[in-house]
C-alpha positions in Angstrom: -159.0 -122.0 -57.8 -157.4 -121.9 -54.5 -159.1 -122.2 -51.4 -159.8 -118.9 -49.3 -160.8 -118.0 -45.4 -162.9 -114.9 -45.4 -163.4 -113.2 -42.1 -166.2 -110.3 -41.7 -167.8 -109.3 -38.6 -171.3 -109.0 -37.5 -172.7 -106.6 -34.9 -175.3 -109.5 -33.4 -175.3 -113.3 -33.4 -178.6 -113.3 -35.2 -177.2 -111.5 -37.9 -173.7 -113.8 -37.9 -176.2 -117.0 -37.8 -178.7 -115.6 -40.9 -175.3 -114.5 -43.3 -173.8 -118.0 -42.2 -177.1 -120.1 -42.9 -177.1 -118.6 -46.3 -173.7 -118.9 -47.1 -173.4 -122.6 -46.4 -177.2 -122.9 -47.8 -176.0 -121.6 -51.3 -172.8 -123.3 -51.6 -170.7 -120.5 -51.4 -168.7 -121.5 -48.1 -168.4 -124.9 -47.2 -168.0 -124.1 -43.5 -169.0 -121.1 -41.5 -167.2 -120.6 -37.9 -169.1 -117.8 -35.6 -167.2 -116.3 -32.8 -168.5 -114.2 -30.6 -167.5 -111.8 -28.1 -165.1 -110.4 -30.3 -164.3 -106.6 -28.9 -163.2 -104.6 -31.7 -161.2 -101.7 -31.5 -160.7 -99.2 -34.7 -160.7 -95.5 -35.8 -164.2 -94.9 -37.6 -164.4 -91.1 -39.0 -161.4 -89.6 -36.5 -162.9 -91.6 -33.6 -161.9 -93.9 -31.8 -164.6 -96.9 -31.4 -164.9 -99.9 -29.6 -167.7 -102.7 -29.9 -168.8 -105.9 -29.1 -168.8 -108.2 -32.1 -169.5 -111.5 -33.8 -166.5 -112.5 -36.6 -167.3 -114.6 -38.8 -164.4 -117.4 -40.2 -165.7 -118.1 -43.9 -163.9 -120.9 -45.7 -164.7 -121.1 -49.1 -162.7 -120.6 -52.8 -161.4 -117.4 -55.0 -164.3 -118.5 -57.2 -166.7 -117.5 -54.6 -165.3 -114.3 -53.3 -166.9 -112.1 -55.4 -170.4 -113.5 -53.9 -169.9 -113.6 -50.9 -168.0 -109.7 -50.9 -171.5 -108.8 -52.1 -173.5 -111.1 -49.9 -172.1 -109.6 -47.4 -172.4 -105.9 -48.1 -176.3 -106.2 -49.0 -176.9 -108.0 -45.3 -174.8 -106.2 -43.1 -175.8 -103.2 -41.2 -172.0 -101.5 -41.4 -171.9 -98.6 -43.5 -168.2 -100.5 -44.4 -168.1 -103.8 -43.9 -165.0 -105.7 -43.2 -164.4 -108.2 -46.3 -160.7 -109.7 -45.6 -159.3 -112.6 -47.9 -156.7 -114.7 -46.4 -155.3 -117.4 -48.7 -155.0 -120.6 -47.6 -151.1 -122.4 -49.0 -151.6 -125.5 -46.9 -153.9 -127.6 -44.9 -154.9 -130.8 -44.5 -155.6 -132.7 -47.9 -158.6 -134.2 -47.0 -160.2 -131.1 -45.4 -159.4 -129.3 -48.7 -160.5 -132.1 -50.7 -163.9 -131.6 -48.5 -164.4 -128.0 -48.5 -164.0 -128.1 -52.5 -166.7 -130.7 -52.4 -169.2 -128.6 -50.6 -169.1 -125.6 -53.3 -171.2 -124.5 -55.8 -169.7 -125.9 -59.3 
């Protein structure tokens, strides 16, 4: 399975830190990266919106995604939540070697 970076957004850093802490806690990302201050701009039901956000940099595996899609969904408070899949092609062996380590078998 190849290795994945999952980004989401939160609207609060408590939020970011709880879905992170569990993440990490049940094996399903090796790493979590929070960043906050993240102003968002998008069109939400013919509007225009802007807000003040935490994304959330999710490395993990395609053997996890499924999870964490619905980890997500059932702990944010989005009516849609952003659930965005980047595949990773390269990177540093080692790292790889470590964030495939840290995974639920």
């Amino acid at each position: 399975m190849g290795s994945l970076l999952v980004l989401t957004t939160c609207e609060t850093v408590a939020a970011a830190e709880q879905l992170a802490g569990v993440l990490v806690g049940q094996r399903l990302a090796a790493c979590v990266n929070a960043l906050g201050g993240v102003s968002s701009t998008y069109r939400w039901e013919g509007r225009i919106e802007r807000a003040q956000e935490v994304l959330l940099l999710i490395k993990t595996d395609e053997q996890h995604f499924e999870a964490i899609e619905q980890m997500i969904k059932a702990r944010s408070s989005y009516e849609l939540p952003e659930v965005l899949a980047v595949r990773i092609h390269n990177g540093s062996a080692d790292y790889l070697r470590w964030l495939a380590g840290s995974l639920a078998d």
